[in-house]
C-alpha positions in Angstrom: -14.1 -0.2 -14.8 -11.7 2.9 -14.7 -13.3 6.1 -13.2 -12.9 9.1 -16.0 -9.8 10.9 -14.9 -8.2 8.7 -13.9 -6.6 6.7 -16.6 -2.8 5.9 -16.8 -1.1 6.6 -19.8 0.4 4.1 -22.0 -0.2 1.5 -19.1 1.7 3.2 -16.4 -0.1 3.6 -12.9 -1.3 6.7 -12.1 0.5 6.3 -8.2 1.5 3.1 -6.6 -0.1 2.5 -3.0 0.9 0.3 0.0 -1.3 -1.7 1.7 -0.7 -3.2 4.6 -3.7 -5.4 5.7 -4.2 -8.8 7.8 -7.8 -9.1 6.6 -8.0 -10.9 3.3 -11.8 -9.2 2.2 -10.7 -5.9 3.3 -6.9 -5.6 1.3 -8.6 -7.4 -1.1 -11.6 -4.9 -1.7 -9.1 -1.6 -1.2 -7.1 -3.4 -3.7 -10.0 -3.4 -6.4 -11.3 -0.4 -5.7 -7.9 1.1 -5.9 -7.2 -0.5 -9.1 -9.4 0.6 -11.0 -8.7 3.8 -10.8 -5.6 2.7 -12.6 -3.7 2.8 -8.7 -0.9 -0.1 -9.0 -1.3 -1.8 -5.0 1.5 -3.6 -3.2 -0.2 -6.1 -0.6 1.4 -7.1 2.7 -0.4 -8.6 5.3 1.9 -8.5 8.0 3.8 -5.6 9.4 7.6 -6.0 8.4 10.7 -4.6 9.4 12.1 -2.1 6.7 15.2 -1.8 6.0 15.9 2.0 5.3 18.2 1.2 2.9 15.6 0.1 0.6 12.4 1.2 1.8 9.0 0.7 -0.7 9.0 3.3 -3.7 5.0 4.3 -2.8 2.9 7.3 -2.8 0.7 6.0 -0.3 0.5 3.5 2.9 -2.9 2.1 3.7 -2.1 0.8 6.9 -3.5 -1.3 9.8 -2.4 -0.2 13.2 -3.4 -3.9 14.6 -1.5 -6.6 13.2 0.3 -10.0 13.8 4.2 -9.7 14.4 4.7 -6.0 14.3 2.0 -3.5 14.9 1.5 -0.5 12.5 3.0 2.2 14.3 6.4 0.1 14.7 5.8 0.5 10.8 5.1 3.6 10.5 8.2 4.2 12.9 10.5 2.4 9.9 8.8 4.3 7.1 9.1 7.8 8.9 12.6 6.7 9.6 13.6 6.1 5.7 12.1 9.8 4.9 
């Protein structure tokens, strides 16, 4: 159930969110709550490298500063690096 407000027009998202999230039940319920209010949510659940070159096209990071492989701020180092 949409939240008045915040509806999408003609099925396009109203912003597009990263989230970057080793635990399954939490990305997966920041996922539905974000959804429906009509946020489209890309999922990782590892930190990757990011090639600045073609970083995500997002309005928002949700991100986990504790995860396997690379941690969140070597992340957020990438992401501030392809601003």
């Amino acid at each position: 159930m949409r939240q008045p407000g915040y509806e999408s027009t003609g099925g396009v998202p109203v912003a597009t969110v990263l989230v970057v999230e080793d635990d399954e039940a939490l990305a997966a319920q920041v996922t539905r709550s974000l959804e429906e209010l009509g946020i489209e949510v890309i999922r990782w659940s590892v930190g990757r490298k990011i090639d600045p070159a073609m970083p995500p096209t997002v309005d928002l990071v949700v991100l986990d500063l504790m995860l396997p492989e690379r941690t969140g701020f070597e992340v957020l180092e990438d992401l501030r690096g392809c601003s």
